[in-house]
C-alpha positions, 0 to 999 in steps of 0.5 A: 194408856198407861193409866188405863194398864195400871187401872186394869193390874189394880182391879184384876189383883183385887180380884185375885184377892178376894176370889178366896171369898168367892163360893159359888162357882157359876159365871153371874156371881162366882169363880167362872166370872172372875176366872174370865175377867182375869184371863181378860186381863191377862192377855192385855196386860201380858201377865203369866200370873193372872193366866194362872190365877185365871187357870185355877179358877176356872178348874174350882168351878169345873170340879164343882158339885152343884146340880144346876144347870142354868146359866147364869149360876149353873153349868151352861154358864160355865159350859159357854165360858170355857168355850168362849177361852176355846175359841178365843185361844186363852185356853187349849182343850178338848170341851169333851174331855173336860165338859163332857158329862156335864154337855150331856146332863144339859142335852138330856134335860133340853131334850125331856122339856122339849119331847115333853113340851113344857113351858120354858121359863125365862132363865132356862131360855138362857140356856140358848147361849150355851146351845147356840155355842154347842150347834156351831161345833156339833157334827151330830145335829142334835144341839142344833135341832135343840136350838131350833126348838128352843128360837121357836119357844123363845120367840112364842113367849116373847110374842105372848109377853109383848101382846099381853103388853098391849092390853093395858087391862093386863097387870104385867111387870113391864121393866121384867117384859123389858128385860126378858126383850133385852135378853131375847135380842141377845141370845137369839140368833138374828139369822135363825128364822131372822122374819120372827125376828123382826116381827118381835122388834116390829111388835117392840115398836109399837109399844114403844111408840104408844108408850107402853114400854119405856125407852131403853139404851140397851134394847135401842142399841141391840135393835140398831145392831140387829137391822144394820142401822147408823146411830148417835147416842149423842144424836138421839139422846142428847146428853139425857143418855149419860144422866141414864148411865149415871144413876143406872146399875153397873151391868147395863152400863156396861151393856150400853157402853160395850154396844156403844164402842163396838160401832162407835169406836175409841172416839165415840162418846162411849170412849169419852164416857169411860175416861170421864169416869174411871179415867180421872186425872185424880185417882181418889176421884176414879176410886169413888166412881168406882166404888159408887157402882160396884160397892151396890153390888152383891157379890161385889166381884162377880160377873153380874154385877161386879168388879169382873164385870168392870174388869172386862169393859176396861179391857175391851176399851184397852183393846180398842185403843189397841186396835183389836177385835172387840166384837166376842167381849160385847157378848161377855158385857150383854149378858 
């Protein structure tokens, strides 16, 4: 454990450091994401320093002036973090207050695609993080009737790109059709409408099953998550699913490994993974580690893809060995 605390002050102080060069403000690749990881960070460490760096951060990205409303660079993204603080207790506020004018812009321009019926397209999908967040503390029923709309558009397209899949004459990206599922699986609510669901993973399964989508840890975990099923990456994989995680990039690592220890716990083979990797006796040896995944990054400190990312996974597993809830942090590392 005591490596595991000094690995953690080491990562969240680089990212104060270097959160200056940070410009952008949204959660995949600017300050919100570094503001969460250091809040992360702050509460397992118990450092008043790092909430406060965390604090400043998170005020930079809310008096920013950009005008997208997306999420992973844009004001839902930040709209979910904040009520992610909320209502994990890191943060005392009022959302209206402090996020008012921006929940309005993103209602307003929802409720003029919907009334207009325009194609959603895959980023604008994921807005359904924030919207789902919204329809759970919304007394007025208009996020939830947003968010009913947008399952019912989300499951129309993904139904379209799995059969479109089918048809072998159709030339499609099939590692974008993978990833458009994996992001479905994450943002759409198993129990809204929970029969399109599973006609989506049944449809899933059959292409996998002729071939036609490869396999995928992620989607493999999410779809087990979903139905309720027992599982063993050792079991199913063998050890072909840590080779996977040693070429793959850091932001579906992270998503595996986060899915994995969810279930499997401190003594799973996610756990034995994390300490193989980032828990070497040999510092110099979990530095290279490190830099081999992060250092392909762009930016290097974000959420997406960045050290924040890593920042939030060794928390999560710090809070594991804690014996704390770890299930909210799966949704920061799936994203």
């Amino acid at each position: 454990m005591e490596k595991l605390t000094v690995l953690i002050r080491k990562l969240a102080s680089s990212v104060v450091l270097n959160s200056a060069a940070v410009n952008a403000s949204g959660l995949n690749s600017g300050r919100m994401g570094c503001s969460l990881a250091l809040y992360e960070a702050s509460q397992v460490l118990g450092d008043d320093y790092l909430e406060d760096e965390a604090f400043m951060l998170l005020q930079e990205s809310i008096l920013s002036q950009m005008d997208d409303l997306g999420f992973h660079k844009g004001w839902s993204g930040i709209g979910f973090a904040l009520m992610y603080l909320i209502r994990n207790n890191y943060l005392e506020a009022d959302l209206g207050e402090v996020f008012g004018e921006r929940m309005e812009q993103i209602c307003v321009f929802l409720e003029d695609k919907l009334r207009k019926n325009v194609l959603f397209i895959a980023e604008e999908l994921e807005m359904l993080y924030f919207v789902n967040e919204m329809a759970l503390c919304d007394h007025s029923k208009r996020w939830e009737k947003i968010r009913n709309r947008m399952n019912e558009k989300a499951d129309e397209k993904i139904l379209n790109l799995i059969d479109r899949c089918s048809k072998t004459t159709v030339n499609i990206s099939r590692s974008s059709v993978q990833n458009q599922l994996n992001a479905y699986l994450n943002y759409r609510l198993p129990e809204e409408n929970r029969k399109s669901m599973e006609l989506v993973i049944e449809k899933y399964m059959d292409l996998y099953h002729r071939g036609l989508l490869p396999d995928n840890l992620v989607t493999y975990l999410q779809i087990s998550k979903i139905l309720g099923n027992k599982y063993s990456l050792d079991g199913h994989y063998g050890l072909d699913w840590k080779n996977r995680l040693y070429v793959a990039p850091l932001s579906y690592q992270t998503s595996v490994l986060a899915l994995d220890l969810e279930t499997s716990g401190e003594q799973g083979p996610s756990a034995k993974w994390i300490e193989s990797m980032y828990l070497t006796p040999d510092w110099k040896e979990t530095e290279q580690n490190i830099v081999a995944y992060i250092y392909k990054a762009s930016p290097m400190f974000g959420l997406g893809n960045g050290l924040s990312r890593l920042l939030i996974l060794l928390c999560m597993y710090m809070k594991l060995k804690d014996k704390r809830d770890v299930s909210p942090m799966v949704k920061l590392l799936t994203l």
